[in-house]
C-alpha positions as CSV (number, residue, x, y, z in Angstrom):
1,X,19.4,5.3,12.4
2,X,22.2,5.7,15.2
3,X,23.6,9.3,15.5
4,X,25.9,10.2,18.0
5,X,25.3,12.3,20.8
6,X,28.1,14.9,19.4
7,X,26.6,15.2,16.1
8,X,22.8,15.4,17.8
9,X,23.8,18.5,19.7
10,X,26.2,19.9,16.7
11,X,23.3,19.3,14.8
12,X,21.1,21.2,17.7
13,X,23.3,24.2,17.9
14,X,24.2,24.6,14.3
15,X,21.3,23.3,12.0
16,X,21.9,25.1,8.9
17,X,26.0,24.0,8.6
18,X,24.1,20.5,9.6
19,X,21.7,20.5,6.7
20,X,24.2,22.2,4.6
21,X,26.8,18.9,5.0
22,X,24.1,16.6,4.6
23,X,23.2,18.2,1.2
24,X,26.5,17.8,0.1
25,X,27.3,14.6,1.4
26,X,23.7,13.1,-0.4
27,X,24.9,14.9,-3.6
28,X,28.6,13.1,-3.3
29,X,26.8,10.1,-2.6
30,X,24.9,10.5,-6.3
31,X,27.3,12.0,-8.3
32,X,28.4,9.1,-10.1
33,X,27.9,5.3,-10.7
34,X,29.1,3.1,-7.7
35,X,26.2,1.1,-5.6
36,X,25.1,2.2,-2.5
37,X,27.4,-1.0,-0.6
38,X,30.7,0.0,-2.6
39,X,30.5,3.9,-2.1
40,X,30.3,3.4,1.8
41,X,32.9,0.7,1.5
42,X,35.1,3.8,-0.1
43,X,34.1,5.9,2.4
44,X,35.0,3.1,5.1
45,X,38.9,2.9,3.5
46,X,38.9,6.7,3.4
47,X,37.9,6.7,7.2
48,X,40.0,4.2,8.3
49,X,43.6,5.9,5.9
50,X,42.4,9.2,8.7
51,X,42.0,7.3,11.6
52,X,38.7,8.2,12.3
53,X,36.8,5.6,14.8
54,X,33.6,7.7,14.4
55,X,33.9,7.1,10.4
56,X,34.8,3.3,10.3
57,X,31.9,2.4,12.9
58,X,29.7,4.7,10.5
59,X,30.9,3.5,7.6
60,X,30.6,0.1,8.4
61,X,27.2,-0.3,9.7
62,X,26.1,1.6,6.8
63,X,28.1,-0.9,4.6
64,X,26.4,-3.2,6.5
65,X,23.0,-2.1,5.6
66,X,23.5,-1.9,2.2
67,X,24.5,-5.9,1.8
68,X,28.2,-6.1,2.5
69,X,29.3,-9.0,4.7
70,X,31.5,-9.3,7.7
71,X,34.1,-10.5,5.2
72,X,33.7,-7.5,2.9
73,X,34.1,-4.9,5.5
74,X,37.0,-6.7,7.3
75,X,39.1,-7.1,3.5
76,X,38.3,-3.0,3.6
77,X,40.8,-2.2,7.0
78,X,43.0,-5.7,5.5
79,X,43.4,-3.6,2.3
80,X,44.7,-0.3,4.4
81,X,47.6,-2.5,5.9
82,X,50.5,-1.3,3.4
83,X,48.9,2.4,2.7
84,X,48.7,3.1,6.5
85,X,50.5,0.3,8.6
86,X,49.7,-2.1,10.7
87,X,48.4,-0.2,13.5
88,X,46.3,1.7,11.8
89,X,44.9,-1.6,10.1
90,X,45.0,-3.1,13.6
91,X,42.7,0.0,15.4
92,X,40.2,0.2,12.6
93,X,39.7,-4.1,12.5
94,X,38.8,-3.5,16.5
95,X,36.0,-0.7,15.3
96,X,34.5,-2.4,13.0
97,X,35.0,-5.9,14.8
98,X,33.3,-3.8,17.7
99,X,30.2,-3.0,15.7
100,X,30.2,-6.6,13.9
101,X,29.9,-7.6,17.6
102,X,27.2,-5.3,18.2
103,X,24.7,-6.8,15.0
């Protein structure tokens, strides 16, 4: 699984906050009834409304893994167009285009 570099050595220098977060995200991720694919497509149109590049590319290779298509995680940043505007929507297509590319 890819991790960047900054999280490696956040995770280095401040394990327990690391292992903490990852608790909680893996308990967020089971709290309720969506598939694996849809939850990280959520999480990919919560990353891309806070204009996090780190998130979409995340989020969208793990979208990725769990089934969705090129199609799927493109509609996701398509669907952010009239909540965050067309850059916004613009910026996170070329992040996730960029790790389409990279498959």
């Amino acid at each position: 699984m890819y991790l960047p570099e900054l999280f490696k050595s956040f995770s280095e220098k401040y394990p327990e906050i690391s292992q903490l977060h990852e608790k909680l995200a893996a308990e967020c991720l089971a709290s309720g009834p969506m598939d694996p694919k849809t939850r990280h497509l959520v999480k990919l149109g919560v990353a891309i409304g806070t204009g996090s590049r780190g998130g979409v590319m995340s989020q969208t290779r793990k979208a990725l893994k769990e089934g969705a298509t090129a199609e799927e995680v493109s509609q996701a940043a398509l669907l952010a167009l009239t909540s965050v505007g067309f850059s916004q929507m613009m910026a996170a297509m070329s992040w996730i285009w960029e790790v389409l590319e990279k498959k």
